[in-house]
Every structure is written in C-alpha cells, then in structure tokens.
C-alpha positions, 0 to 999 in steps of 0.5 A: 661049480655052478651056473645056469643054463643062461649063465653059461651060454653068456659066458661062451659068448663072451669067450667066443667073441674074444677069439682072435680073427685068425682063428673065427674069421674064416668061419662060415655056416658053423652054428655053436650051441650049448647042451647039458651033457653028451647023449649017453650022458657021459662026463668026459667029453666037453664039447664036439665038432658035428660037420665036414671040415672046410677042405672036405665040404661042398658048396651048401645048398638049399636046405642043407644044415650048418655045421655045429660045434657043441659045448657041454655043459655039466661036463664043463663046471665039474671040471673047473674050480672057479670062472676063471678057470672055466673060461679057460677051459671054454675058450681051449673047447671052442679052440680045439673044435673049431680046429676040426672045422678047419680040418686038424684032427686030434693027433696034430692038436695033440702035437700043438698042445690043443688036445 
C-alpha cells in the first residue's frame, strides 16, 4: 500500500479525532507525530510511546518537552492492505501507545487484547 507523507498524517488525525473522551480526554502534554521509520530502520515496530507515564511524571516545568507518541509510517502501509485496513491498524497503535501514557505496560495490554 501507498500514501504520502501528507496523506497519512491525514489519516491519524482523522483516527485520532475518533477516539473516544475515555481514552483521549485526560491526555495532556502529549504531542503525536508521524515518522518513516524507526532509527534503525527497522519493519517491525509501528509506533512508540516517548515520555513518563501519568502516575510517574512530575509536574512540567519550564522548558520541559512534552511526551511524544510516534506513529511509523513505512511500517504501517507494509503491513496493511487497503484504508480500511490501515485505519484499524492506526487506530489500534495510537490505543496501544496511548495505553503507556496512562501507564499499562505490554503484559496488561496483551492480557486485554491491545498488544
């Protein structure tokens, strides 16, 4: 499958935007972006959660960054047929990363069927 750059981060907006309050609502100094591929240039990883979960943070300072939850794209159109497919797949990343953020690590999302 292919979609450009601009296409694509089209398309996470649109799934982002669709997320229920429950699971976006509480979400703060979080930023998403979208990148090609992972630095090592690997396949296999379709997004990443960058940052300190909601119950191991601190208060932000000054100049302190925001979190970040990176999508990948290359990674995502290889693995997906068609839109359709690709949304799901998006929207199931953006769960699973935004799932760390609150602090549930790959062993309860596995257990719940989000890893």
């Amino acid at each position: 499958m292919e979609m450009t750059l601009e296409e694509f981060e089209v398309l996470v907006g649109e799934v982002l935007e669709s997320l229920d309050d429950e699971i976006i609502g509480g979400v703060e100094n979080l930023v998403f972006m979208v990148e090609d591929r992972p630095e090592d240039g690997s396949m296999d990883l379709l997004g990443f959660y960058e940052g300190y979960d909601r119950d191991a943070r601190a208060d932000y300072g000054f100049g302190q960054l925001p979190d970040r939850i990176v999508l990948f794209r290359e990674p995502l159109l290889a693995h997906c047929e068609d839109e359709e497919h690709l949304r799901h797949e998006v929207r199931v990343t953006l769960i699973h990363e935004i799932a760390h953020y609150y602090g549930i690590d790959d062993a309860a999302l596995h257990e719940l069927g989000w890893a």
